[in-house]
N, C-alpha and C positions, 0 to 999 in steps of 0.2 A: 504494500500500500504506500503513495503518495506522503512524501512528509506533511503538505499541506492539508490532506483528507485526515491524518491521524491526529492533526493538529485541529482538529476543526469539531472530532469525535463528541469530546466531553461538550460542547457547547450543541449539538447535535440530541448527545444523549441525554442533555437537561430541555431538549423540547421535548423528546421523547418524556420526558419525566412530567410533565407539563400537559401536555397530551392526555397521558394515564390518570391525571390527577384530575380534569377536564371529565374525562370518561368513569371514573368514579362518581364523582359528582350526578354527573348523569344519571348513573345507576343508584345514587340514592333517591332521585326525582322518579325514576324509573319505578322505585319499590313504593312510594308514598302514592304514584297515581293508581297503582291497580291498588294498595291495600282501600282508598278511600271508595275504588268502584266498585269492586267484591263484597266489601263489608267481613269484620271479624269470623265468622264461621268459612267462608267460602275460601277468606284469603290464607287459613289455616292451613284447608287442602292444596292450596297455588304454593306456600312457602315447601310443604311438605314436599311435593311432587317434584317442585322448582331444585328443592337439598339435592335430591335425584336426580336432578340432570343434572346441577353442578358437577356432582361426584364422576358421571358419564362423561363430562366434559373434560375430564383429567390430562387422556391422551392427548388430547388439543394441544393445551401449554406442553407435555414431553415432546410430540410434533416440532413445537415450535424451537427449543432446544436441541433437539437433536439435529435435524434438516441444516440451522444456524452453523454448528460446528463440523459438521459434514462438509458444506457447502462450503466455507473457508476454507477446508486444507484441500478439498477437492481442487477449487478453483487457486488456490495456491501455490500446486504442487503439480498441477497437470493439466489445468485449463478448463474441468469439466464441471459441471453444475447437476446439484445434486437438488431433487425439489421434495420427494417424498410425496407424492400426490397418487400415488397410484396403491401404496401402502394406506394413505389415511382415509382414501375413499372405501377402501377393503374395511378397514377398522371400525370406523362408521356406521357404515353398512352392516355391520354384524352384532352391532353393541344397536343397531334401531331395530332391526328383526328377532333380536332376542328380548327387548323391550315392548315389542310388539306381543309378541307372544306369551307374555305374561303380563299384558294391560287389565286384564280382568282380575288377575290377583291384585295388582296394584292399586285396581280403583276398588276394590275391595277393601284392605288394608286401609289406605288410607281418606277413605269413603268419602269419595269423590264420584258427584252426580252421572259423570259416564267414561266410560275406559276410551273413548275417543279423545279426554287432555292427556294419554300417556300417548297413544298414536301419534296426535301430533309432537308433545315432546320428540319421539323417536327418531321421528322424520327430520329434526331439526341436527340430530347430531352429525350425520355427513357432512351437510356443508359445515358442520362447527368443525370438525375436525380438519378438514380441506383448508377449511381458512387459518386453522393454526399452523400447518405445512408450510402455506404461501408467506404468512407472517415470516416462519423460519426464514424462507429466501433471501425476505427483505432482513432482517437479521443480519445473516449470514453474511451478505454483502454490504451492512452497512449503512443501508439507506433507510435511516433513521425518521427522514422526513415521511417517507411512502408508511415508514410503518407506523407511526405516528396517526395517518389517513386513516388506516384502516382501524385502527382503536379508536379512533372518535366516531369512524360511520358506524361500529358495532354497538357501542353506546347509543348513537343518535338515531339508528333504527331501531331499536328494541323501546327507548323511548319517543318515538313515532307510534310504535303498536300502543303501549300505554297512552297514550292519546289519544288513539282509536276507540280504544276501551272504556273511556272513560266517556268521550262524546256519544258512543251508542250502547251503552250498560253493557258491557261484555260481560259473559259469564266467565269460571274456569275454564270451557274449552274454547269461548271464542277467541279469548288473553292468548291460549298458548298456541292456538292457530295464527294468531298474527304474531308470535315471536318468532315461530318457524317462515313465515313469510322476509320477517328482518334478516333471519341467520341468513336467508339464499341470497337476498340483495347484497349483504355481506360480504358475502364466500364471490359474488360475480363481482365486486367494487375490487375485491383482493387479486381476483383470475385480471382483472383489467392494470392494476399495477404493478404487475408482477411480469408482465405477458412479453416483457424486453429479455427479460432472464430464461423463462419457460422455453423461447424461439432458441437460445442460443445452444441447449444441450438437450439428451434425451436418455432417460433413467435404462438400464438392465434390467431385465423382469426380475432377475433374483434380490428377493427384499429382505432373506432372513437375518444379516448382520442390521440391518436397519431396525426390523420388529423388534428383534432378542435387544438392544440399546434400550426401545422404545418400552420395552417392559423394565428394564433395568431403573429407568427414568422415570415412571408413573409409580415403580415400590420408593423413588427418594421423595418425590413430590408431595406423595400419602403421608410418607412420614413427618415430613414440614410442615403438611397441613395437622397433621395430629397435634402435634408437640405444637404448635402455634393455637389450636382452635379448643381443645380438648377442659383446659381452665375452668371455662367458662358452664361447663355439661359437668367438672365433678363441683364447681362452687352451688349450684343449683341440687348436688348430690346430698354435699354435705351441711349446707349452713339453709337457714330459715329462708321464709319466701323475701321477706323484704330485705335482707344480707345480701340473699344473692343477685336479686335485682340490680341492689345498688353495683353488684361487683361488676354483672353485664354493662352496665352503661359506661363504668370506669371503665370496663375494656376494650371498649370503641378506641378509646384511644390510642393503647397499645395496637391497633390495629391500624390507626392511621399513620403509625411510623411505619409499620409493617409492609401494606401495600404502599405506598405510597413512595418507599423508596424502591420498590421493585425495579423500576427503569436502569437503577444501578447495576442489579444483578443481570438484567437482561444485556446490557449492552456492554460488561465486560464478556460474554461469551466470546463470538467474534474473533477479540483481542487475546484470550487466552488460545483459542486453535489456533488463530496463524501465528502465536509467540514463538520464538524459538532458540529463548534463551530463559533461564531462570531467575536472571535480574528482571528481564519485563517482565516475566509472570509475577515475580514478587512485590514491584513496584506497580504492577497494576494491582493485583490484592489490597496491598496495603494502601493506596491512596483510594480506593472504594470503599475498604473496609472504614476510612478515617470520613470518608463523605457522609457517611450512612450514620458514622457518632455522630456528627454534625447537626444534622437534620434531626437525630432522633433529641441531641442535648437541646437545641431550639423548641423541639416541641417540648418535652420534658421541664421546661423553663417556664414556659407560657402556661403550664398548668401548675406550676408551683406559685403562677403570679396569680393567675384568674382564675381560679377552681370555681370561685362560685357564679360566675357571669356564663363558663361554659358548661357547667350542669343548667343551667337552666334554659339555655338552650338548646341543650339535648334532648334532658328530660323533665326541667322543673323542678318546682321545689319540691314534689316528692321523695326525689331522690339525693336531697343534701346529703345524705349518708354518705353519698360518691365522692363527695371534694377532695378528703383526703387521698384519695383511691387513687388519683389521678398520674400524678409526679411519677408513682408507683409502676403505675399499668405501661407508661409510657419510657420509660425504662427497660423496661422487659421487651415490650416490642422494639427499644431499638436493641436486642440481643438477639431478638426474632429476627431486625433484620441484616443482622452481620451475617448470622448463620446459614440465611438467605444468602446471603454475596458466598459463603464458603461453596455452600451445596452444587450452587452453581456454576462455580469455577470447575468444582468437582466433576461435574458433571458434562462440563467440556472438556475436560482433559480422561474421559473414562473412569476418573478414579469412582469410588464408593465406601469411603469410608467416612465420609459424612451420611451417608446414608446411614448405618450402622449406626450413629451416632443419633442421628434425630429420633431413631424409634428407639434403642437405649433411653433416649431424653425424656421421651412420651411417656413410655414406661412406670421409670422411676417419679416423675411427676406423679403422675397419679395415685401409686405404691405411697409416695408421700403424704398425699394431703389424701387417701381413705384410710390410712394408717395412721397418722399421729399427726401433722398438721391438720386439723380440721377444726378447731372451736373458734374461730374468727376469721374474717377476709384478709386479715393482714398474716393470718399465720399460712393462708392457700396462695396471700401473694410470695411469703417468703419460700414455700415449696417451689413454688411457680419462677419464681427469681433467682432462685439458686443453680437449679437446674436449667436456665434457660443461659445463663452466667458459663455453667461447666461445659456445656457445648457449644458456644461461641467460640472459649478459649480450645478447647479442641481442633475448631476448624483454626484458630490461631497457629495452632502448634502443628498443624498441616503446611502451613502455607512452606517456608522454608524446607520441609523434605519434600511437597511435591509440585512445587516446582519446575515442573520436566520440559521440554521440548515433546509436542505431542507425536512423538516420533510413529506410533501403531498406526497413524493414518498417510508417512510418507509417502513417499513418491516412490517407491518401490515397491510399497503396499498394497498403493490403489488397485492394480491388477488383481489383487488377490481379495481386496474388499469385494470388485467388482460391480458397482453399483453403478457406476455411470461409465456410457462409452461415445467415443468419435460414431 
């Protein structure tokens, strides 16, 4: 890459940050307009369902990782382009026909007026998937602004469909018949900015190094989403209704350092597959790792100043019990999201022992605060903080040994990867 492109990255990757935090936003607009047009009973079954496709939606972001680091050494080492699109429409397509096929249990379970909002969810995952492929491309090479595009149109159509919903009373399944309408608009805005890269190479039918990665990548993603979401389902285990309340709404916050620096993790991929020395790798870790203190000590700051102006904005004075909670919560999630920047390096360079580590993390968390932290929020926050503390500095104490040149995907390898050919 270009000194002036490499140079340009970090200013790039804070639009991309900017973008994400846009597209959040969104989606909390997103989640206020259908709860207000459903109404509490109905919006119960739409969150319930909606967890469910989240969970479905996993391959997507490993998609979008893996394709990203492929795609670099590919295109680094031999000129070829790697897109994964022939793999994620398979994936997709298998994870909506086994969703299908048990929409009657589903709308059962979670007793939901017709098994036709699980159909449509189902339908919705190919192009989710596809579009987290294409995402990868733009990744992978870079181009930060296109990918940028495409997280704002997936936010700004799925909030189009709540708009929808909301002007003509949509039920559960009209809501998720028009989110499956946004994912395809989506997945075609993604095929349309992507479509300079897609012309230039053409994948090998053999996808199994690619799948077997792509499983690799959805067991570390589970694990981050555990150890990062899991808090809040044993605080509600352990402590009374209105304890845990208050802990949920402090936890928003540790969640806004969390996603919020994601943009970081995403865009040193890239930079760790084409590195090819271990001072860039390590001087990109660590100045990622020191951006992501950054952001989370500024937020951690502003709730130690204004606890009580931002609880009541979240939730009111109902939940003063939160103010202290805050500083707290938001701490944690910036641990959440170092370990974010670790996993992901990890996971561009092959490695997996952050993996190991987040569900070890998960774990013991839990083991904690059902075992003997449990008689206050402050004792679930110091389970919760300690252990979120000891796997940071793990992936700390990573960075220095692995540090490698990603040598298994050379230029001498590629043949033997086989994934893409002239």
């Amino acid at each position: 890459m270009s000194t002036p492109l490499r140079r340009a990255i970090p200013f790039a990757g804070l639009g991309l940050g900017v973008a994400m935090g846009l597209a959040n936003v969104m989606s909390y607009v997103f989640v206020a307009l259908v709860s207000s047009t459903l109404g509490p009973e109905d919006f119960g079954g739409f969150s319930a369902l909606n967890t469910y496709g989240i969970l479905l939606a996993m391959p997507a972001g490993a998609f979008q990782v893996v394709v990203a680091r492929r795609q670099t050494v590919a295109t680094r080492d031999a000129g070829h382009h790697v897109t994964g699109l022939g793999p994620a429409l398979a994936v997709g397509m298998i994870l909506a026909a086994l969703s299908i096929a048990i929409a009657p249990v589903l709308r059962d379970v979670l007793r939901l007026e017709s098994a036709w909002a699980v159909v449509w969810l189902a339908l919705m995952l190919p192009p989710m998937t596809v579009t987290g492929a294409l995402q990868g491309v733009l990744l992978g090479r870079e181009s930060f602004g296109r990918l940028s595009m495409v997280y704002i149109a997936t936010a700004a159509t799925r909030l189009g469909a709540a708009g929808c919903a909301l002007l003509w009373s949509f039920g559960v399944t009209e809501v998720f018949t028009a989110i499956m309408v946004a994912s395809l608009v989506t997945a075609v805005l993604a095929l349309l900015l992507t479509r300079a890269e897609l012309d230039r190479g053409r994948e090998a039918p053999r996808w199994q190094e690619l799948l077997d990665e792509l499983v690799r990548n959805n067991v570390a993603l589970a694990g981050l989403m555990a150890i990062s979401s899991v808090d809040v389902v044993l605080a509600r285990t352990v402590l009374d209704d209105h304890s845990s309340g208050a802990y949920a709404l402090a936890a928003l916050f540790g969640k806004v350092v969390f996603w919020g620096t994601q943009f970081v993790a995403l865009t040193i991929v890239p930079t760790i597959a084409s590195a090819g020395t271990r001072s860039t790798v390590r001087t990109t870790l660590h100045r990622s790792g020191l951006g992501v203190l950054a952001i989370g000590g500024l937020v951690a700051f502003v709730c130690w100043a204004l606890p009580g102006p931002l609880v009541a904005l979240s939730g009111g004075s109902a939940f003063v019990d939160a103010e202290p909670l805050l500083v707290f919560t938001a701490l944690i999630g910036t641990m959440w999201a170092v370990t974010q920047v670790w996993l992901f390096a990890g996971m561009s360079q092959g490695r997996h022992v952050m993996t190991v580590a987040v569900w070890v993390g998960a774990a013991v968390q839990s083991a904690l605060v059902l075992l003997w932290l449990n008689e206050s929020p402050y004792e679930v926050l110091a389970a919760v903080g300690a252990t979120a503390t000891a796997v940071a500095l793990v992936g700390l104490l990573q960075v220095p040994k692995g540090a490698r040149s990603p040598a298994p995907e050379s230029a001498e390898n590629l043949e033997a990867l086989d994934l893409t050919r002239e």
